[in-house]
C-alpha positions as CSV (number, residue, x, y, z in Angstrom):
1,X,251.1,155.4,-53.0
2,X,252.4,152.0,-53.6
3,X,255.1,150.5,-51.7
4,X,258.2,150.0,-53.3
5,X,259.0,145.8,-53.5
6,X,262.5,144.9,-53.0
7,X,263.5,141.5,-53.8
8,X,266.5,140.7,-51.7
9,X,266.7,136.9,-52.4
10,X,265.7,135.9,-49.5
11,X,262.6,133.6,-48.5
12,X,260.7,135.0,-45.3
13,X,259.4,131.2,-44.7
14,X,263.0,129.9,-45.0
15,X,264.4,132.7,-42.5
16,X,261.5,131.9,-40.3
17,X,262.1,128.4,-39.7
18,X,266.1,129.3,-39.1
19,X,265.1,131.5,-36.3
20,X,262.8,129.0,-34.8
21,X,264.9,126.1,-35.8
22,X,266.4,124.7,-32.2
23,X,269.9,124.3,-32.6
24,X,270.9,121.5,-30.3
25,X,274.6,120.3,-30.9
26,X,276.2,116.9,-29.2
27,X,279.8,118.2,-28.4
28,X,282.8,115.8,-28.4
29,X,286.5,115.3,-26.8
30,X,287.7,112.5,-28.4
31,X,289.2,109.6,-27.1
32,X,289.1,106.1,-26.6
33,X,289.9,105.4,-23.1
34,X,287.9,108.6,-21.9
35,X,285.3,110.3,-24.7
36,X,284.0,113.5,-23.0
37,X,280.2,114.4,-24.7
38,X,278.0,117.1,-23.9
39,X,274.6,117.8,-25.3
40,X,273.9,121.4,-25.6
41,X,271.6,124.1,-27.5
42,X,271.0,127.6,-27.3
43,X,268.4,128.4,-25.0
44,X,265.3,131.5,-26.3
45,X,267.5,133.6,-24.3
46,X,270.6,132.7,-27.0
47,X,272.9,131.7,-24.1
48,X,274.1,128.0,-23.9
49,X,272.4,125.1,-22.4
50,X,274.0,122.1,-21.1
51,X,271.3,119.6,-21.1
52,X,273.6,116.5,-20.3
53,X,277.3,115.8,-19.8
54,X,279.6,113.1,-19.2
55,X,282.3,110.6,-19.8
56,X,282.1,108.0,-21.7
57,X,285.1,104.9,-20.6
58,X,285.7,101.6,-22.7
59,X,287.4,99.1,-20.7
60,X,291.1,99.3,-20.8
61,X,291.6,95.2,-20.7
62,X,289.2,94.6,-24.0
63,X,291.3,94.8,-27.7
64,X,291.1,98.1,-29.3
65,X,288.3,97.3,-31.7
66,X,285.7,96.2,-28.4
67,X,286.4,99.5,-27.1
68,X,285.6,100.9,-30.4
69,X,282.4,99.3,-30.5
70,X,281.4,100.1,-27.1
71,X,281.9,103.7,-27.9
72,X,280.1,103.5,-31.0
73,X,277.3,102.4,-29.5
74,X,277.5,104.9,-26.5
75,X,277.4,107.9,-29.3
76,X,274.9,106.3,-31.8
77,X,272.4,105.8,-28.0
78,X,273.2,109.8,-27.6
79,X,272.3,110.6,-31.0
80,X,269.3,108.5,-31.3
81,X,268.1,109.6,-27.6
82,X,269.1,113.3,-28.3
83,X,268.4,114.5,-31.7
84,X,271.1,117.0,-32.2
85,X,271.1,119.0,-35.6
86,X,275.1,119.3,-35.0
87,X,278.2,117.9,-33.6
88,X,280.9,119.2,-32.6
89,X,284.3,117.9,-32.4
90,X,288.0,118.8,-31.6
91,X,290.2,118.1,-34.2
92,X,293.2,115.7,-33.2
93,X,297.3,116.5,-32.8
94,X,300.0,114.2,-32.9
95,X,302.1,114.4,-29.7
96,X,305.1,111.9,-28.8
97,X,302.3,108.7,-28.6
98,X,301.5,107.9,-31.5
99,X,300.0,105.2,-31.2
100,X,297.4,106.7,-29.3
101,X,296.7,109.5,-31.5
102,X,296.0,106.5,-34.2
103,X,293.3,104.8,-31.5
104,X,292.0,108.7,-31.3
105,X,291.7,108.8,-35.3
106,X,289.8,105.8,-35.3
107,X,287.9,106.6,-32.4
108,X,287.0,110.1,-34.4
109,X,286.1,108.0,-37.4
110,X,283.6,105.9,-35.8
111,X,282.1,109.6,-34.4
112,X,282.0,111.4,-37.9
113,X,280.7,108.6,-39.3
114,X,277.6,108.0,-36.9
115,X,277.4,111.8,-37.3
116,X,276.4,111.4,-41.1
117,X,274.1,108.3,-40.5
118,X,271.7,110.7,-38.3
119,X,271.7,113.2,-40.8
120,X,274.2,115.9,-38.2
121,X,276.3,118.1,-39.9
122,X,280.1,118.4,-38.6
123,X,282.0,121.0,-37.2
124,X,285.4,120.5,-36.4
125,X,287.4,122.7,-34.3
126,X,291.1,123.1,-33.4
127,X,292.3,123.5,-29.1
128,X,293.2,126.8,-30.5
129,X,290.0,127.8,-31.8
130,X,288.6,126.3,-29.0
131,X,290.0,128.2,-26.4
132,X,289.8,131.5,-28.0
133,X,286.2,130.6,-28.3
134,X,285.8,130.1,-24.5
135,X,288.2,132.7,-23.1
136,X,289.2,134.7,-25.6
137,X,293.1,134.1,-25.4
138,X,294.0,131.0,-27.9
139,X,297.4,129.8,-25.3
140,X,294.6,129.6,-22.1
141,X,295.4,126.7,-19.7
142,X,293.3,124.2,-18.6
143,X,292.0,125.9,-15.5
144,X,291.4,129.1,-17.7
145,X,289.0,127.1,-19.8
146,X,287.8,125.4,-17.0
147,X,286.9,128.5,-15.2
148,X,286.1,130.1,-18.2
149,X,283.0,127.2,-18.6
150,X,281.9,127.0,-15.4
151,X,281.0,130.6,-16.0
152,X,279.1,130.4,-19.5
153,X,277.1,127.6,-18.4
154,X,276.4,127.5,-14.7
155,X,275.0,124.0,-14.6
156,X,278.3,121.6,-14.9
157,X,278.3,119.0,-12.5
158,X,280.6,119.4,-9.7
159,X,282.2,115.9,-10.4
160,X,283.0,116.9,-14.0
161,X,286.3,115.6,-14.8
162,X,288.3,117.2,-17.4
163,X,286.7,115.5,-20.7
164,X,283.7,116.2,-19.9
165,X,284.7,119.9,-19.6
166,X,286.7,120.0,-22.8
167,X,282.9,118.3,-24.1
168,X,281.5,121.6,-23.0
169,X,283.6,123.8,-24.6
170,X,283.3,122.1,-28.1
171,X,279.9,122.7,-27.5
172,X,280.5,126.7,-26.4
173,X,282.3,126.8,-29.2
174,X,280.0,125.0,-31.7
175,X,277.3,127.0,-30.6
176,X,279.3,130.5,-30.7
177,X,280.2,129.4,-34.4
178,X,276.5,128.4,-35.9
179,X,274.7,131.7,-34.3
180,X,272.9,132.2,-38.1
181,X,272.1,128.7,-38.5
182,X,273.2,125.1,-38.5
């Protein structure tokens, strides 16, 4: 008896290679004094990875578009010495400073940019989405999502400062939202 053939449109080769495909994502919190990054993928167990972290400062005494360099050239390092398929970024809102929240833009700019130029695709994600992400309740505090973190991924450095946990998160989040595929 022959075996009924059902064609459901999808390519076994092309499902393959998304299960096998590592997902490795370089996570953001923008700034421009302080740029938190993580690099994180999901590990064969599916659980998240932090494979490096940290802050990334420009010098507060150089004109804004030194600083800008300098960071450019800290992320483009991460993404050439990296390899992520994915980054991951928080999406910016406007509070009384504005002025810094235009330095944040242009700091994001630089990041989205650099993104596209090693071939990453984007994923942008709102503190909201963020935090519901990390601990399930969208108005956490800090400390929730701090504690929350330090949880999911046991390896944070103890000298994290709060970027650089922020960084992870994105990443959590990233991660949490590209389970299929990049």
């Amino acid at each position: 008896m022959k075996k009924a053939d059902h064609d459901t449109g999808v390519s076994w080769s092309a499902f393959f290679m998304v299960l096998c495909t590592r997902m490795r994502v370089l996570a953001i919190d923008p700034g421009y004094d302080r740029l938190g990054v993580a690099i994180m993928e999901r590990g064969e167990s599916g659980k998240e990875v932090l494979i490096f972290s940290t802050c990334i400062s420009s010098d507060k005494n150089s004109p804004l578009p030194s600083r800008l360099h300098s960071l450019g050239v800290a992320i483009d390092n991460l993404l050439t010495e990296y390899a992520p398929n994915a980054v991951g970024i928080e999406t910016i809102f406007f509070n009384k400073n504005q002025k810094t929240g235009i330095a944040v833009a242009e700091a994001r700019g630089i990041i989205l940019y650099l993104a596209q130029v090693h071939g990453c695709t984007v994923h942008e994600y709102g503190p909201q989405e963020i935090k519901v992400a990390v601990t399930g309740y969208g108005n956490s505090d800090k400390h929730a999502v701090m504690d929350m973190v330090k949880r999911l991924v046991p390896n944070v450095p103890a000298a994290a400062l709060d970027d650089e946990y922020d960084a992870i998160a994105v990443g959590i989040t990233t991660l949490a939202h590209t389970r299929g595929g990049i």
